[in-house]
C-alpha positions as CSV (number, residue, x, y, z in Angstrom):
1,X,-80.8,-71.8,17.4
2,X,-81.1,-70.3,13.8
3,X,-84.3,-68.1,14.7
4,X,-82.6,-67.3,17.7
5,X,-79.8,-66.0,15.9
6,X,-82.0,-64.0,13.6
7,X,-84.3,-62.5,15.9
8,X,-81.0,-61.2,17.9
9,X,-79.9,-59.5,13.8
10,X,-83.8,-58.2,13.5
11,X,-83.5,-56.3,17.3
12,X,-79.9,-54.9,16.5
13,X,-81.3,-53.2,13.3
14,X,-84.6,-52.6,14.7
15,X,-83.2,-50.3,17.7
16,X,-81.2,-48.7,15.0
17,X,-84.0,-48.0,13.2
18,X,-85.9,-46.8,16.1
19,X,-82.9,-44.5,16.7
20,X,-82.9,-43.4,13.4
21,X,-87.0,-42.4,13.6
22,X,-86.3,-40.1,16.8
23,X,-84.1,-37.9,14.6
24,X,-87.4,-36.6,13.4
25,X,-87.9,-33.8,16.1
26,X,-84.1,-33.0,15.7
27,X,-83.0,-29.7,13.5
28,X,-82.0,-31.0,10.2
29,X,-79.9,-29.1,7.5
30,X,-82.9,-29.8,5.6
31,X,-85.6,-28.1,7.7
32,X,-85.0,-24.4,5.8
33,X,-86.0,-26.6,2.7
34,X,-88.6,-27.8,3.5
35,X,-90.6,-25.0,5.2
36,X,-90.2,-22.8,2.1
37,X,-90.0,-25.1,-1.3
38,X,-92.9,-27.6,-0.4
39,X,-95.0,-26.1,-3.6
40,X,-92.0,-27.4,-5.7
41,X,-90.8,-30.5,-4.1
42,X,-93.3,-32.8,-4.8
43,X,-91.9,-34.1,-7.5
44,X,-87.9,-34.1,-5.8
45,X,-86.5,-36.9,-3.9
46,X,-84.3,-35.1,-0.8
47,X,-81.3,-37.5,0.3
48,X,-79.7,-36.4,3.7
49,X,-76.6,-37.8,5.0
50,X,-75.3,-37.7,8.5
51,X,-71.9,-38.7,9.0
52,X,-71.5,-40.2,5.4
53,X,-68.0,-42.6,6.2
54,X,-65.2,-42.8,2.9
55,X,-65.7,-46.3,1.3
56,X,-63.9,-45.7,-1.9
57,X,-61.0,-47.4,-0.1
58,X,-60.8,-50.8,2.2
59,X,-58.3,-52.8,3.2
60,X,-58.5,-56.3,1.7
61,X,-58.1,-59.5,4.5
62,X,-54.6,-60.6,3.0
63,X,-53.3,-56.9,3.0
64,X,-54.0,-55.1,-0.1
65,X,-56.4,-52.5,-0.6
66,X,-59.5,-52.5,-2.9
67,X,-60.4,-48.8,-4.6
68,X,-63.0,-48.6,-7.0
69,X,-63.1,-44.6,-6.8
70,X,-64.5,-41.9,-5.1
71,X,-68.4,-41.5,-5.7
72,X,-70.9,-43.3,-3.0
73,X,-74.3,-42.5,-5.0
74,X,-75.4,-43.0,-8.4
75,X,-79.1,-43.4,-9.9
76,X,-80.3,-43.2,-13.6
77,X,-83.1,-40.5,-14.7
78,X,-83.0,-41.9,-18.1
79,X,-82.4,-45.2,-18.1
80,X,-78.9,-45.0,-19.8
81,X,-76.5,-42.2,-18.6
82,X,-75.3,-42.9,-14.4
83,X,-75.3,-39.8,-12.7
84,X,-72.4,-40.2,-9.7
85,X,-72.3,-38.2,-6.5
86,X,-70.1,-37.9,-3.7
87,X,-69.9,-35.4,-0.4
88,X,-67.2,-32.9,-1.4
89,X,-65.9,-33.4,2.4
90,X,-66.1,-36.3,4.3
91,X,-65.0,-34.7,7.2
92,X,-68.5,-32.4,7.1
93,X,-71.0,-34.1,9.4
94,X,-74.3,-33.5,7.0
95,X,-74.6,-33.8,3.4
96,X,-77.7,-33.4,1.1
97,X,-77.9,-34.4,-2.1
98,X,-81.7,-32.8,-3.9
99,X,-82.4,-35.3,-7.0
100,X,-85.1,-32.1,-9.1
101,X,-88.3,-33.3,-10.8
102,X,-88.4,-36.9,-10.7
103,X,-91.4,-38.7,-12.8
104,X,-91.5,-42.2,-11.4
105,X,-90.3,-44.6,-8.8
106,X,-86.7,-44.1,-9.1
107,X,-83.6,-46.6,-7.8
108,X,-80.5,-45.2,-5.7
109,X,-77.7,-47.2,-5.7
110,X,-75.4,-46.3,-2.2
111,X,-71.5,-47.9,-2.8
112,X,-71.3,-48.7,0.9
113,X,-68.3,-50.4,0.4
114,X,-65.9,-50.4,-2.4
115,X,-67.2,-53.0,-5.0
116,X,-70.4,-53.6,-3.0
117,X,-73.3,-51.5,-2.6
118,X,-77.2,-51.3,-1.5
119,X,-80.0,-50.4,-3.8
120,X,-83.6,-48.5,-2.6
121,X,-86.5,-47.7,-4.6
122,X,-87.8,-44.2,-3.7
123,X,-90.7,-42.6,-4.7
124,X,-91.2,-38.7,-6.1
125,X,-91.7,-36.5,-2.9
126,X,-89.2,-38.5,-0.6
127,X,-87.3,-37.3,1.8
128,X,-84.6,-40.1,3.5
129,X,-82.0,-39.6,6.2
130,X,-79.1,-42.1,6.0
131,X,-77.3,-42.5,9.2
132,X,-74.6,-45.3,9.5
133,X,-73.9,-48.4,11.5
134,X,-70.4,-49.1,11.2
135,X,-69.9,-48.3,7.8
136,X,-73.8,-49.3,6.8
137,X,-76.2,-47.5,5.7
138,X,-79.6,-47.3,7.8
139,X,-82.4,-45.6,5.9
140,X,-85.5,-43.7,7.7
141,X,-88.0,-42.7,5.3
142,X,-89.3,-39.1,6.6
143,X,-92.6,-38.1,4.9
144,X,-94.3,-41.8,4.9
145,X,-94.6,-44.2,7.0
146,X,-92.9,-48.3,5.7
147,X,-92.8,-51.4,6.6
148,X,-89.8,-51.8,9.3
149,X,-87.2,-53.2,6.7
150,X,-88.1,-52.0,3.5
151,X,-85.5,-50.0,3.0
152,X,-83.1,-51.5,5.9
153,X,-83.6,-55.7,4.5
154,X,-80.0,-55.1,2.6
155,X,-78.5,-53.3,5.6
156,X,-79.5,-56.5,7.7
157,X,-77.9,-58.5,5.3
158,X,-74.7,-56.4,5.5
159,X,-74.8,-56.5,9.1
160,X,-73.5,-60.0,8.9
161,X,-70.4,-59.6,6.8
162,X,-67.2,-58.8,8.5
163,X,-66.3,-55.0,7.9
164,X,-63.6,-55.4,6.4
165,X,-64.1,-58.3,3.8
166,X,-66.9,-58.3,0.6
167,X,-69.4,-60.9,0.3
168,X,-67.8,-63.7,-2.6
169,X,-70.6,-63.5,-5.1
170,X,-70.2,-59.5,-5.4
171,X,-66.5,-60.7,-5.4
172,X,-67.2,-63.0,-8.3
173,X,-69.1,-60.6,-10.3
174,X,-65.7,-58.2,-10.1
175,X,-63.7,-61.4,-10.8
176,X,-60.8,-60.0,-12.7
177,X,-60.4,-57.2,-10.8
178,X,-60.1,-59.7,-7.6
179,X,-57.5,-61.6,-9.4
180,X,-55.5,-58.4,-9.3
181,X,-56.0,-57.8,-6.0
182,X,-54.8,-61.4,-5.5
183,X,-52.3,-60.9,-7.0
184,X,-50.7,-57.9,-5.3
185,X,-51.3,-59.6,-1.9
186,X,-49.3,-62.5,-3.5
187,X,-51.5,-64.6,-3.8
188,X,-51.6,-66.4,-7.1
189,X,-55.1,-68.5,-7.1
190,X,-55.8,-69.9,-10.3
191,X,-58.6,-67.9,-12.0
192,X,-60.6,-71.7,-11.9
193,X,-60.1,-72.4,-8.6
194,X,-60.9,-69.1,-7.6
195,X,-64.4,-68.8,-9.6
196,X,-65.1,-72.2,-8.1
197,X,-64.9,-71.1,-4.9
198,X,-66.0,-67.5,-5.1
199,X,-69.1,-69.3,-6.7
200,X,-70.0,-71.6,-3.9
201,X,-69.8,-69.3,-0.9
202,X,-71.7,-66.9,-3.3
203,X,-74.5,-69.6,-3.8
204,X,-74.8,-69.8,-0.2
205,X,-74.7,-66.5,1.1
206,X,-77.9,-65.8,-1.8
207,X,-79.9,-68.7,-0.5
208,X,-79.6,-66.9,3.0
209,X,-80.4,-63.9,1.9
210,X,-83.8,-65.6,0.4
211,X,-84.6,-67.1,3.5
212,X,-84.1,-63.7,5.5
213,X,-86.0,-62.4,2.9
214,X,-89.0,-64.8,3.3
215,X,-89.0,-65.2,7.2
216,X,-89.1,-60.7,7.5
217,X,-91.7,-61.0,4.6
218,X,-93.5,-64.2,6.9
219,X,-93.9,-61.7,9.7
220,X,-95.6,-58.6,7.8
221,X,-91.9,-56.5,8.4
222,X,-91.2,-56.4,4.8
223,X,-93.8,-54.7,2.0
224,X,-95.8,-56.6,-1.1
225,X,-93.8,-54.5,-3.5
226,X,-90.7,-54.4,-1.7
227,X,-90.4,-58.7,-1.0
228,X,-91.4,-58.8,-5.4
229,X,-88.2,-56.3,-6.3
230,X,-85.7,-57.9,-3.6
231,X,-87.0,-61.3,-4.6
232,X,-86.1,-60.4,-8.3
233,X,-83.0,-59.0,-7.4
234,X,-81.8,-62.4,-5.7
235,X,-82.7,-64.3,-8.4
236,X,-81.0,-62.4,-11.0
237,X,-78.2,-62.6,-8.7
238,X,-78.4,-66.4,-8.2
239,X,-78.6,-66.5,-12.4
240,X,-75.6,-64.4,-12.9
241,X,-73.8,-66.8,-10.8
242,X,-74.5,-69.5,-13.0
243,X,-74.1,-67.2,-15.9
244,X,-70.4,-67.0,-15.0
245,X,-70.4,-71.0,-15.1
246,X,-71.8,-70.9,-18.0
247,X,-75.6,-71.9,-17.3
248,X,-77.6,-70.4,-19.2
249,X,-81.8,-70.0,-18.5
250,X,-83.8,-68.7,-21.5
251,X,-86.6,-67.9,-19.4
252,X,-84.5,-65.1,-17.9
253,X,-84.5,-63.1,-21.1
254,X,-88.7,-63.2,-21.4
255,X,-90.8,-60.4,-22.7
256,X,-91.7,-59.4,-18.9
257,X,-88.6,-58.9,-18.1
258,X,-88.3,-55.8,-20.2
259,X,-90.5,-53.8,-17.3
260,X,-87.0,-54.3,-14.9
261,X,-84.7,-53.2,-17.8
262,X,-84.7,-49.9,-15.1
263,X,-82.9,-52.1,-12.4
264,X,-78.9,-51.8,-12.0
265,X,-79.3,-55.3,-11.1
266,X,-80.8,-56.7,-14.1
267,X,-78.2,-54.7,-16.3
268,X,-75.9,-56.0,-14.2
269,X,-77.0,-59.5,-15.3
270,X,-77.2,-58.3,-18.8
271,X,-73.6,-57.5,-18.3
272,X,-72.7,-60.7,-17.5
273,X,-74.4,-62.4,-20.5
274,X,-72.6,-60.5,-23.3
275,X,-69.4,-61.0,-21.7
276,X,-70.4,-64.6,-21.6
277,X,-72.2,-64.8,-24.6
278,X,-70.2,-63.2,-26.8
279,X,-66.9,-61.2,-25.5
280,X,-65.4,-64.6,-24.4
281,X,-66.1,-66.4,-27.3
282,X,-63.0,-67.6,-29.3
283,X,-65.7,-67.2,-32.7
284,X,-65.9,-63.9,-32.3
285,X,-62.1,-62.6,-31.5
286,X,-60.2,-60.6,-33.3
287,X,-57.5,-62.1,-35.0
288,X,-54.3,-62.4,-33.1
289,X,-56.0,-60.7,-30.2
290,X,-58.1,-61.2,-27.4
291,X,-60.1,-58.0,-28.4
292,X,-64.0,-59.1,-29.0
293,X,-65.0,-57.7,-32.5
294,X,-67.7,-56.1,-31.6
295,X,-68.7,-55.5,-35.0
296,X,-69.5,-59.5,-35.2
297,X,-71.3,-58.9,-31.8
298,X,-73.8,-56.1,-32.8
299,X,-74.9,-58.3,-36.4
300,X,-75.4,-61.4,-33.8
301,X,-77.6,-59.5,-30.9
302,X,-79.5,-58.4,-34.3
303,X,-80.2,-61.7,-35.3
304,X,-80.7,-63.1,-31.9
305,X,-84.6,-64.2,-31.5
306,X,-84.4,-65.4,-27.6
307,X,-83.9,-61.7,-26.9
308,X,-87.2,-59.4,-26.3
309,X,-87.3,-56.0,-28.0
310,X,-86.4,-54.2,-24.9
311,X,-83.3,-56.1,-23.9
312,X,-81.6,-56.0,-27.5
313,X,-82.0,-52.2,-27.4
314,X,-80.1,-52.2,-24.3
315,X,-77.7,-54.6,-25.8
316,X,-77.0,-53.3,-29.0
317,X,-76.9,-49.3,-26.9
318,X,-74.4,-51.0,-24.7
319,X,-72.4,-52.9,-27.7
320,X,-72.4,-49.6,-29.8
321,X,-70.0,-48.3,-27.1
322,X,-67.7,-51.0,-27.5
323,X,-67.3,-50.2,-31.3
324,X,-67.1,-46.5,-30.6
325,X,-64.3,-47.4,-28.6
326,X,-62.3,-50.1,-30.7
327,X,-63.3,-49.2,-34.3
328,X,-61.3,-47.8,-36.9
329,X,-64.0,-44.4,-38.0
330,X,-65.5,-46.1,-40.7
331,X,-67.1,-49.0,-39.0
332,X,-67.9,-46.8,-36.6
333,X,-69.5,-45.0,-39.2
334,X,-71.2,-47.7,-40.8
335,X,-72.5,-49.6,-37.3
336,X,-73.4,-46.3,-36.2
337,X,-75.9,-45.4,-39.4
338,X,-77.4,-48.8,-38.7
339,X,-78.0,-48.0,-35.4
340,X,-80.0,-45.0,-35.6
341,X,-82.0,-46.3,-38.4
342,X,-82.9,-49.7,-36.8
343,X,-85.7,-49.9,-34.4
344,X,-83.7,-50.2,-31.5
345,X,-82.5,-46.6,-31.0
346,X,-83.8,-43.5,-30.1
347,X,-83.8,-40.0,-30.2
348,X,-82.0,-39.9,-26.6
349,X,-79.6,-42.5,-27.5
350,X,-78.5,-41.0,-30.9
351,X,-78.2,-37.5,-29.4
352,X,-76.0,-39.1,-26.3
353,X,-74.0,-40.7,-28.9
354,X,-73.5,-37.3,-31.2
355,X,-72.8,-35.4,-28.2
356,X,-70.7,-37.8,-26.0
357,X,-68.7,-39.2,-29.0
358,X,-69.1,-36.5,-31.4
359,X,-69.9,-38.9,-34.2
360,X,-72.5,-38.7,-37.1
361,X,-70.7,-36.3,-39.5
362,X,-68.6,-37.5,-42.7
363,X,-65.3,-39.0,-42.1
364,X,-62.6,-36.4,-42.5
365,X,-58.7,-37.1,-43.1
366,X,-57.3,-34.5,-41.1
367,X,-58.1,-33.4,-36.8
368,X,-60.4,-31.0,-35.5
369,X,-59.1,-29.6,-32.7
370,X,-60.6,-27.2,-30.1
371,X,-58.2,-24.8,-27.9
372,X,-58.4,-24.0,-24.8
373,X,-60.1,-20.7,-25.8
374,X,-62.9,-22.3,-27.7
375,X,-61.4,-21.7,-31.1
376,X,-61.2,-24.1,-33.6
377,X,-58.6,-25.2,-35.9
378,X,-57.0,-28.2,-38.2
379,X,-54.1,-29.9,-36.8
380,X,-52.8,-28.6,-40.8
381,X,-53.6,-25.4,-39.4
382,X,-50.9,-26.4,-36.7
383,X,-48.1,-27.6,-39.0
384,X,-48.1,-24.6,-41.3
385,X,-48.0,-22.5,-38.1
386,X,-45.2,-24.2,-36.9
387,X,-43.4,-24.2,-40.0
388,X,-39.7,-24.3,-39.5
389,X,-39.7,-25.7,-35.8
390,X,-39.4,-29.3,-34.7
391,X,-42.8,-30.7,-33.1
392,X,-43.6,-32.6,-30.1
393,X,-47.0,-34.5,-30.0
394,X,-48.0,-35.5,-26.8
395,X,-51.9,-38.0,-27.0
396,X,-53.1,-38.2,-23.9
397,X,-56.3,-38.2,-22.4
398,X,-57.9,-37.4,-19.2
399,X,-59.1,-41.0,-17.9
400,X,-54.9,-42.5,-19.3
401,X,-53.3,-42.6,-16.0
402,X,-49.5,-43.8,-17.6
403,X,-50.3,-40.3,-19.8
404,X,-50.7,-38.3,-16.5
405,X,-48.0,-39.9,-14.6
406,X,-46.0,-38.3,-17.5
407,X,-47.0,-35.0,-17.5
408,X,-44.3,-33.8,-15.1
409,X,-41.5,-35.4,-17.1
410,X,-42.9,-33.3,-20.4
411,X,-43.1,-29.8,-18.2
412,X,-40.0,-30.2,-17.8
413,X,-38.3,-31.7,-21.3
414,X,-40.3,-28.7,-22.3
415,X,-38.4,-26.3,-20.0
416,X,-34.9,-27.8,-20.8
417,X,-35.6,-27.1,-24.8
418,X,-37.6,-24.2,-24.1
419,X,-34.2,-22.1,-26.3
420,X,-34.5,-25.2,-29.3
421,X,-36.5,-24.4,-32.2
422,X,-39.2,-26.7,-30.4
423,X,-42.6,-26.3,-30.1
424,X,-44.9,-29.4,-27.8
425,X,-48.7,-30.2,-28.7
426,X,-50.9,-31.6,-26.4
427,X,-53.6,-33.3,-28.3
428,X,-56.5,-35.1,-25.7
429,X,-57.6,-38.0,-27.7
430,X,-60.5,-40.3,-27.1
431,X,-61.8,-37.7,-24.2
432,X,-64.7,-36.2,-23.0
433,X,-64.7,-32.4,-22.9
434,X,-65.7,-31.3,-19.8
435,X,-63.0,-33.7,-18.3
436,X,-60.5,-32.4,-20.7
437,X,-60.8,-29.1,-19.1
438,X,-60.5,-29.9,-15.5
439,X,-58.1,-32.4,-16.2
440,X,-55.8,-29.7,-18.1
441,X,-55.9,-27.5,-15.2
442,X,-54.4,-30.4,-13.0
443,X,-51.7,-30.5,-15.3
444,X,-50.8,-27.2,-15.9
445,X,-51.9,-27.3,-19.3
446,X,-55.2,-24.7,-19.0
447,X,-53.0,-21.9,-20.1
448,X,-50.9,-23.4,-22.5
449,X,-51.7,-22.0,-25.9
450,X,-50.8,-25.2,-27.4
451,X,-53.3,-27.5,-25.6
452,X,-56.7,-28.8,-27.5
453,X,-59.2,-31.3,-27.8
454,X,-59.3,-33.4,-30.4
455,X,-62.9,-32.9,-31.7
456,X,-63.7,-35.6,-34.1
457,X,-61.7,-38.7,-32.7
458,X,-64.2,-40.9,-33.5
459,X,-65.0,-39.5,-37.1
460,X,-61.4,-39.1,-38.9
461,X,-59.0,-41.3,-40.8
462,X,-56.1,-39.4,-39.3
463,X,-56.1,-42.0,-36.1
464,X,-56.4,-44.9,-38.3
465,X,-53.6,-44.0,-41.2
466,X,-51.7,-43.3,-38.1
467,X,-52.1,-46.2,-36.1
468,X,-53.1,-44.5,-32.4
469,X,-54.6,-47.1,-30.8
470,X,-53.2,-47.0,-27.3
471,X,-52.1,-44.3,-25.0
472,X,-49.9,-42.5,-24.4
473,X,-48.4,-41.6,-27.6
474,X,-45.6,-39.8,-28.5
475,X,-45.6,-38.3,-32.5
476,X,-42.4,-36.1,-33.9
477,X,-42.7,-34.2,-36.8
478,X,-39.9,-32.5,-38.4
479,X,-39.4,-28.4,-39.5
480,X,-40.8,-29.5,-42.4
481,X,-43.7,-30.9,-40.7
482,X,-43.5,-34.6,-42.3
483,X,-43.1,-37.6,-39.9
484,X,-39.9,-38.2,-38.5
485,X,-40.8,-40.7,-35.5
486,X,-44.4,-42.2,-35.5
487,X,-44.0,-43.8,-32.6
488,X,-41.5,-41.5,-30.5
489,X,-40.0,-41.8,-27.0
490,X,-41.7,-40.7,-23.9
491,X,-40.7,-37.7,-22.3
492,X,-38.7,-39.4,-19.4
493,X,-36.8,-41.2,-22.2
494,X,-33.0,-41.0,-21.9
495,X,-33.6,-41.0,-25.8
496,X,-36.1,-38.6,-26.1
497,X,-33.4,-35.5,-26.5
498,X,-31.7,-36.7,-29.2
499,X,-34.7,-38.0,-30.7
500,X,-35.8,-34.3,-30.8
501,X,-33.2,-32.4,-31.6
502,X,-30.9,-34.8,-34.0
């Protein structure tokens, strides 16, 4: 009854497939491509979409709605930085997406579904049409010639979950934000029961994905190279699940492994063991906080002699982050000056960091900020300017959603004191530039001569001897331009008048 059952999945996909391959004497939007640019395209991997369905959003089984945003492909050409993509139009019937000059064998990840998603190796010179089953992708590889699943074994796999529900071990690797979702659909599962559970279907649903595996492998459908990644892929998958039940295997973190350090699937795992290794730790919290220090995290990866060269790079890369993020700017600083002279950085890594974070330079006391014409000034520089006038700091950032939802309440507290001796900053703290921008136009804020980015976040004593740790933040400095509320109300504050202008 069981190979019945799966010979019945192999034909469904197969005649999809087979549908897929007769696209070839079709017109494509690609054909104009590659008539003129083969000299160049060796080298460039050519995605086409047809009909590429919206799976940022799904509705879950107990009513609620999972959204992990808005971008459907992502791939690595370093190793380190995701780059995201997304159709600008669903509604357009053909997409292409041209990944330029790729050296190696490189992995696309497809978000077919919210939290879930499908991975395929492709090689340099590819050209792939994705068409969709439902809301699946089917992959037909146009300048080679595969084995019939090689690139369709996931999509077989996803055949057999219900469209509108997400297998339970890709549901227990997203644990907490499946608590949430829990807990808006009213359901209040304790987070125990629900790893328990989530971990048992998740077991099963891997083992029969291995057999799958092996019986299309068994019948020469599936390649050498291909049944050795997916094979490597379950297993790390399998391991993760006992990873979050706290079984560890040393043998996971060998020196071979470092040759997969490329796959999303193995830094997934990785993922998974510092958060279990260290970030959940009691040892190694904060005090009074749940915060990890990552500080004591980065000096215990150092020390840690299970770990092969290749992995501790990636962990300490990854940890370096967290300190970034939570550190006061001298122990950024300090971590940061051990990282690039240890042997587990590089020059690609310190120049992400310097340019991402804007960190490397002496610790200053007062802001650098950048205006939305590019010129540069002190936030001293802003004071004295502003001498005589009341002042209105407003930290926000691009990615703080509570900041954004307040924007319209400042436009207009703004408007209504626009006759006060009242001048409002916006200061983007904690951002990234290029979001910044697009983000200021969004909120009227492009044209605004008293917009900027805060240059040196990361590298000034001003956040610290301030205390800006969270956003948003409200400042209020009086016409003498000393403190007069550190911590001030928000504009949609029935206080935030008098707060002003008292």
């Amino acid at each position: 009854m069981k190979t019945t059952k799966f010979n019945l999945l192999i034909l469904s996909l197969v005649s999809i497939t087979i549908a897929c391959f007769s696209c070839r004497n079709n017109q494509s939007p690609m054909d104009e491509y590659l008539t003129t640019e083969k000299e160049n395209i060796k080298n460039d991997i050519v995605l086409i979409f047809k009909n590429m369905p919206n799976n940022s959003r799904l509705t879950h089984s107990n009513g609620g709605t999972y959204n992990k945003g808005v971008y459907e492909i992502s791939y690595s050409l370093n190793g380190y930085q995701n780059v995201f993509w997304a159709p600008k139009n669903y509604s357009t019937k053909s997409d292409t997406l041209i990944i330029k000059d790729v050296e190696s064998n490189l992995e696309i990840n497809h978000k077919y579904k919210v939290l879930d998603e499908l991975s395929y190796i492709f090689n340099p010179g590819d050209t792939v049409m994705f068409n969709y089953h439902g809301n699946v992708p089917v992959v037909d590889i146009k300048n080679r010639e595969t084995k019939k699943f090689d690139y369709n074994f996931e999509a077989l796999i996803k055949q057999k979950t219900p469209q509108n529900s997400i297998p339970h071990y890709i549901q227990l690797f997203n644990l907490s934000y499946i608590e949430v979702v829990n807990m808006l659909d009213g359901l209040f599962v304790p987070i125990d029961q629900l790893k328990k559970d989530l971990s048992e279907k998740g077991k099963n649903e891997l083992l029969k994905q291995r057999e799958t595996l092996d019986s299309l492998y068994s019948i020469k459908n599936v390649s050498d190279k291909i049944y050795i990644h997916y094979s490597t892929k379950i297993a790390y998958q399998q391991r993760q699940v006992g990873l979050i039940n706290g079984i560890f295997r040393p043998r996971s973190l060998q020196v071979e492994n470092d040759s997969i350090l490329k796959y999303s699937f193995f830094k997934k795992y990785l993922g998974q063991y510092l958060k279990y290794k260290y970030y959940e730790s009691d040892k190694i919290k904060l005090k009074k906080s749940q915060v990890p220090d990552y500080r004591l995290i980065y000096d215990s990866i150092l020390s840690n002699k299970q770990l092969t060269k290749g992995i501790k790079k990636h962990l300490l890369y990854r940890n370096m982050i967290n300190i970034i993020n939570q550190s006061s700017a001298k122990d950024i600083k300090y971590y940061f000056d051990r990282y690039v002279k240890s042997n587990f950085s590089d020059s690609l890594t310190i120049s992400f960091f310097k340019s991402e974070y804007n960190i490397g330079q002496e610790i200053a006391d007062d802001l650098v900020l950048i205006a939305n014409d590019g010129n540069e000034k002190s936030f001293k520089d802003l004071l004295e300017k502003h001498k005589g006038k009341t002042i209105y700091i407003d930290f926000w950032a691009s990615w703080c959603k509570p900041c954004r939802v307040a924007m319209p309440s400042s436009r207009i507290l703004r408007n209504e004191l626009k006759n006060e001796e009242v001048v409002f900053i916006y200061l983007a703290y904690n951002d990234q530039f290029t979001k910044w921008v697009n983000a200021s136009k969004k909120e009227l804020l492009s044209d605004y001569s008293e917009s900027y980015f805060i240059k040196n976040s990361k590298s000034t004593n001003f956040i610290e001897n301030h205390k800006i740790y969270n956003l948003p933040r409200y400042m209020i400095y009086d016409k003498n331009g000393n403190v007069k509320f550190s911590n001030a109300p928000s504009p949609s504050s029935s206080r935030v008048k008098s707060a002003i202008t008292d």
